[in-house]
C-alpha positions as CSV (number, residue, x, y, z in Angstrom):
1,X,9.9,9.4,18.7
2,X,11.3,13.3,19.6
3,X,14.6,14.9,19.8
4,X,17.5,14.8,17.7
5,X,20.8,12.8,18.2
6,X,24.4,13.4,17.0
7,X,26.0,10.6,14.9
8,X,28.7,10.4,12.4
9,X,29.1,9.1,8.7
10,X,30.3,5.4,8.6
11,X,34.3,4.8,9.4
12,X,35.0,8.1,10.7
13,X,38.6,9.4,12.0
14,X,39.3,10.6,15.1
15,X,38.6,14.5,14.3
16,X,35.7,13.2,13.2
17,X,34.5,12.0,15.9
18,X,36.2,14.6,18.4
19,X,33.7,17.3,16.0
20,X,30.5,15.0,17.1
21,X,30.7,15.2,20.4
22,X,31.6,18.4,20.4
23,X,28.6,19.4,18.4
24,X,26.5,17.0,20.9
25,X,27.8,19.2,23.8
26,X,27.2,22.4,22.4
27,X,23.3,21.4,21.3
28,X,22.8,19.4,24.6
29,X,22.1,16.2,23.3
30,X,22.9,12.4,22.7
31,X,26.3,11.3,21.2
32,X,26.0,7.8,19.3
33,X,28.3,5.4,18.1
34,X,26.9,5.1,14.4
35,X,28.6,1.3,14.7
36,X,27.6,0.8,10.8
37,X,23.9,1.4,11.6
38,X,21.7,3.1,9.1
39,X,19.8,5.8,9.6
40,X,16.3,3.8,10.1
41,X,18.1,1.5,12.4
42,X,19.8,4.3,14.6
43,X,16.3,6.0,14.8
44,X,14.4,2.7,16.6
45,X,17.1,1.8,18.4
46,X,17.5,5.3,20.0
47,X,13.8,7.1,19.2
48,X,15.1,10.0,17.4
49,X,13.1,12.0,15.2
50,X,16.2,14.0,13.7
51,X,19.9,12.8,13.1
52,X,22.8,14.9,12.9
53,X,25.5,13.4,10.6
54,X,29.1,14.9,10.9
55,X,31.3,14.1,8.3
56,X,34.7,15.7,7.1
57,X,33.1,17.0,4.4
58,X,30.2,18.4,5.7
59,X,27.3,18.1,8.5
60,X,23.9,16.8,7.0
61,X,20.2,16.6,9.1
62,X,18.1,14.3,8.3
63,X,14.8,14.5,9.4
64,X,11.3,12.4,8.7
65,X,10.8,14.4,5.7
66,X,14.3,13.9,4.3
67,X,17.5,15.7,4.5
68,X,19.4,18.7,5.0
69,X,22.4,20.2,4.4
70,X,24.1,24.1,3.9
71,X,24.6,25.3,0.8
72,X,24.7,28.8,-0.9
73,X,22.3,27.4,-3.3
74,X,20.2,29.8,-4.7
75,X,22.0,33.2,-3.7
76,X,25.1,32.0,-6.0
77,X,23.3,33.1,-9.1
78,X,21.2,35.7,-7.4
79,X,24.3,37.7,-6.5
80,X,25.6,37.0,-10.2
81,X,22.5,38.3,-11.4
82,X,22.6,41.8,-8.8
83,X,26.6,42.1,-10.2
84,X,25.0,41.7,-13.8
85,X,22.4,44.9,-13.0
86,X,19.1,42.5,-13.0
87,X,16.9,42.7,-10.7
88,X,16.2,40.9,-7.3
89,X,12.9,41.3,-6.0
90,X,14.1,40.8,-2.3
91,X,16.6,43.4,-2.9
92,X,14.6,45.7,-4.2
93,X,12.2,45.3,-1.4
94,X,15.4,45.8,1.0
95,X,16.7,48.5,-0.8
96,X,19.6,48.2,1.2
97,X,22.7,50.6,1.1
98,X,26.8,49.6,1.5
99,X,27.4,49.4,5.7
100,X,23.4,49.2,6.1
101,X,22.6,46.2,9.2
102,X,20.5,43.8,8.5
103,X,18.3,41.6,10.8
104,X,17.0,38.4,9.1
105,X,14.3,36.8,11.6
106,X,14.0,33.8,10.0
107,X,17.4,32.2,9.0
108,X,16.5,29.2,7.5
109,X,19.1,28.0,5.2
110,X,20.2,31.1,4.9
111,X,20.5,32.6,1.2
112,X,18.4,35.6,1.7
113,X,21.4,36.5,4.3
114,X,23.9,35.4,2.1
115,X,22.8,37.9,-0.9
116,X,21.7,40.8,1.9
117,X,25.4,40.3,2.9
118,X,26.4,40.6,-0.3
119,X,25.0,43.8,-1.3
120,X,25.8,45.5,2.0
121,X,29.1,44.6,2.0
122,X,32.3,44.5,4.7
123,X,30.8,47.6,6.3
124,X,27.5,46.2,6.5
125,X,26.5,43.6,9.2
126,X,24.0,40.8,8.7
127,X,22.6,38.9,12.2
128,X,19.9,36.2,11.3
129,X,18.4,34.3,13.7
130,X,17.2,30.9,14.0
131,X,15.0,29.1,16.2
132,X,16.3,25.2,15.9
133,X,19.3,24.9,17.5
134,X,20.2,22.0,14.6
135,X,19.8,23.9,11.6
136,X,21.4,26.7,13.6
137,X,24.1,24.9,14.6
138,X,24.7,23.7,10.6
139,X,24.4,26.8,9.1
140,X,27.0,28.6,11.4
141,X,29.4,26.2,10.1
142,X,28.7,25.8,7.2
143,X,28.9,29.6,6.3
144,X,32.3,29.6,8.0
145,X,34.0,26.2,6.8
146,X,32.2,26.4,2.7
147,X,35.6,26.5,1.1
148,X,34.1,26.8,-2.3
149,X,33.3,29.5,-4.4
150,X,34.6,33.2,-5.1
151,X,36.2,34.9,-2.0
152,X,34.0,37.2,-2.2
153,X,30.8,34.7,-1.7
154,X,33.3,33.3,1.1
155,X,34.1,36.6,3.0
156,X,30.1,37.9,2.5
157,X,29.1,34.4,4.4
158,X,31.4,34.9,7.1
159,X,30.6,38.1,8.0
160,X,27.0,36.9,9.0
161,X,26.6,36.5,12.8
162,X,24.1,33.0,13.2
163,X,22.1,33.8,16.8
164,X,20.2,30.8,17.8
165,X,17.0,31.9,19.9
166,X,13.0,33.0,19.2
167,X,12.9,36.3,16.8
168,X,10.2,37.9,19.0
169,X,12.6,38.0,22.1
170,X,15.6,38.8,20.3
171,X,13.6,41.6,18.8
172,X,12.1,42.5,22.1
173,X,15.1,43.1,23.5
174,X,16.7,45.0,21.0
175,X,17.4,49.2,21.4
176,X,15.0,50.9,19.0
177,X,16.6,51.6,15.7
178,X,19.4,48.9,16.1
179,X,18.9,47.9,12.5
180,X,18.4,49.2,9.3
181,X,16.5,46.6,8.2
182,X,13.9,44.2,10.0
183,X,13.6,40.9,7.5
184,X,10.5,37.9,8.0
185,X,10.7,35.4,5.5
186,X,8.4,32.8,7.8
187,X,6.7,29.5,6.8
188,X,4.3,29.8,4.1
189,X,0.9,29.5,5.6
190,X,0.3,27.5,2.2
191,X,3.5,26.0,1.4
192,X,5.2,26.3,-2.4
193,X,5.9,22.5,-3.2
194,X,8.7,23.1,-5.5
195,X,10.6,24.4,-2.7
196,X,12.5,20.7,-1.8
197,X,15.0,22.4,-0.2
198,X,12.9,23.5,2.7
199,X,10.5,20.4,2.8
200,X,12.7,18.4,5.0
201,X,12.8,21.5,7.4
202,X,9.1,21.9,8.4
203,X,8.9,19.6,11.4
204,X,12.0,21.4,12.6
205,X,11.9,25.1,12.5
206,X,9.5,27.6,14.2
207,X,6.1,27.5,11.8
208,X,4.0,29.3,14.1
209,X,2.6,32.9,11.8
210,X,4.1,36.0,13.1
211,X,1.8,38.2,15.3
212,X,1.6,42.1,15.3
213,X,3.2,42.4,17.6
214,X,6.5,41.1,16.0
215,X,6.1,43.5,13.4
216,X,5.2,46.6,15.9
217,X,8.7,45.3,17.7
218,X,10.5,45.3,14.2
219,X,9.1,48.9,13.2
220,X,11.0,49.9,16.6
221,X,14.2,48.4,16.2
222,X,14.6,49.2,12.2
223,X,15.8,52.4,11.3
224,X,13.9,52.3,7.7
225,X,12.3,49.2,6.4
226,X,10.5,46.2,7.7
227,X,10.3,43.3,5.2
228,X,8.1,40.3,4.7
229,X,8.6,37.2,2.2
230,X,5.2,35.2,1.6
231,X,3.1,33.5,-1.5
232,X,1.9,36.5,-3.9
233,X,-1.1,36.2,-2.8
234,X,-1.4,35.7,0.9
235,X,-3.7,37.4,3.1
236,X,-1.1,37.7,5.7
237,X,0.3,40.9,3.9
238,X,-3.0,42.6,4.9
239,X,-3.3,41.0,8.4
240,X,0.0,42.4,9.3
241,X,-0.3,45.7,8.1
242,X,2.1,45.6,4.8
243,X,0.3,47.7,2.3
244,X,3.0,47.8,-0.2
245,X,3.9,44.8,-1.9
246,X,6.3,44.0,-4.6
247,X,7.1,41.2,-6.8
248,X,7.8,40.1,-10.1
249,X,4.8,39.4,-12.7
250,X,5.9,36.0,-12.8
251,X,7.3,35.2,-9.4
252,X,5.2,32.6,-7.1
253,X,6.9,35.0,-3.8
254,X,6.2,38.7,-3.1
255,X,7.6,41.0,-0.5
256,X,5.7,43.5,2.0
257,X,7.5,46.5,2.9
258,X,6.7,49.0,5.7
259,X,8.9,52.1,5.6
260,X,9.7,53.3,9.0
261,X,8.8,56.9,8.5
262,X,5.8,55.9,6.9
263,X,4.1,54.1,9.9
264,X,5.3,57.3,12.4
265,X,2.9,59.5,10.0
C-alpha cells in the first residue's frame, strides 16, 4: 500500500462532492466514489495507505495509525491561561512582542501557531510550514472555516499563512533576518505516548532530526530567537547547539533557545 486518496463521508451532497475533487486536484491525487465502502474496504480495493474524508462538517485523515482531524485543541486553554497572566513555557521561550513574525517549521496540527498568533496579534504574522501536503491541506482549512470559538481565536487562526514545502528550503531561501522568530517543534526522537493526537501523524509528516545546518539557516533568517520544542531531556538540545533550555519542573517538554545576538558574539 502508499499514497493517499480523496473520498467523502457516506451520502454526501453535491458541494460535497464538488469540495473532494477539488481537494483531489489541488493535492494531485485519486478521487473515489466512497459508494458505501468503509474505510478498510476502500483501502484494498484502491491500496491507499491514507484516506482523506471530506465532509460538510469537516475534513478528517485517516491513516494506519488512526485518525486525524483540526482542531485548536490545546491552545484554547493555553491562550486562556496567557490572558489569565500564567505562564506558557513556549511563550516564554518565544518571548515574542505585539507585530513580532513568526516562522513555525514544523506545523503539525498547528496549536503552537495558533497561541504564537495569539500573542503577537493583528500586526504580527505567523507562516508555519508543513511538509505533507494532507495535513497541510487540512489545517489551511481548517483554520479558515473553524466557526467556533471567540472571534478572537477565529481572527488569530486566520491570520496564519499554511506553506506546504520542506523547512530547510524554505528557510534556505529566505533573506537573512526575515523573521523575528525561527520555531522547530520536530518529531520526538523518543516519542511522548500520551500525545494521541499526534500518533496517527507519524507515518505522514517529515520525522527525519534536524541537522545543523537548519539551525545555522534559522540563526540567519531570525532577527532574535531560534526555538526548539523536544523531551526534557534529549540530547538533541546539545547536538544542535541550544545551550539554554527552559521548562517547567513538571513538564515532560522543554524549549532550547538561541538568541541571535548571542551566537554573533
Amino acid at each position: 500500500m502508499s499514497g493517499t486518496i480523496v473520498t467523502t463521508s457516506h451520502k454526501p451532497d453535491a458541494e460535497t462532492l464538488t469540495a473532494a475533487r477539488d481537494a483531489a486536484a489541488v493535492l494531485g491525487i485519486e478521487f473515489v466514489e466512497r459508494n458505501r465502502m468503509s474505510l478498510v474496504g476502500l483501502r484494498q480495493n484502491y491500496g491507499a495507505e491514507n484516506i482523506l474524508v471530506i465532509n460538510r462538517e469537516q475534513i478528517k485523515l485517516y491513516t494506519p495509525l488512526g485518525e486525524c482531524f483540526f482542531h485548536p485543541s490545546m491552545s484554547i486553554p493555553r491562550i486562556k491561561a496567557i490572558r489569565q497572566g500564567k505562564p506558557d513555557h513556549m511563550v516564554e521561550a518565544m518571548d515574542p512582542k505585539p507585530g513580532d513574525s513568526v516562522l513555525d517549521c514544523t506545523l503539525g496540527l498547528a496549536a503552537d501557531a495558533i497561541v504564537a498568533a495569539t500573542v503577537v496579534g493583528p500586526g504580527g504574522r505567523v507562516v508555519g510550514i508543513e511538509t505533507s501536503p494532507e495535513l497541510a491541506f487540512m489545517v489551511k482549512h481548517g483554520l479558515a472555516e473553524y466557526g467556533k470559538g471567540s472571534p478572537s481565536l477565529r481572527e488569530a487562526m486566520s491570520r496564519i499563512e499554511v506553506v506546504c514545502g520542506d523547512s530547510g528550503q524554505y528557510l534556505a531561501e529566505q533573506a537573512a533576518n526575515s523573521f523575528d522568530i525561527v520555531y522547530f517543534d520536530p518529531m520526538f526522537r523518543f516519542p511522548r505516548t500520551k500525545s494521541s493526537s499526534m500518533q496517527p501523524l507519524r507515518g505522514i509528516v517529515n520525522s527525519e532530526p534536524l541537522n545543523s545546518e537548519m539551525i545555522n539557516d534559522a540563526l540567519r533568517v531570525a532577527r532574535k530567537l531560534v526555538v526548539m520544542k523536544e523531551n526534557e531531556f534529549s540530547r538533541e538540545f546539545a547536538r544542535l547547539g541550544f545551550s539554554r533550555v527552559l521548562g517547567g519542573k513538571y513538564s515532560p517538554v522543554a524549549f532550547g533557545v538561541i538568541d541571535k545576538q548571542e551566537a554573533e558574539v
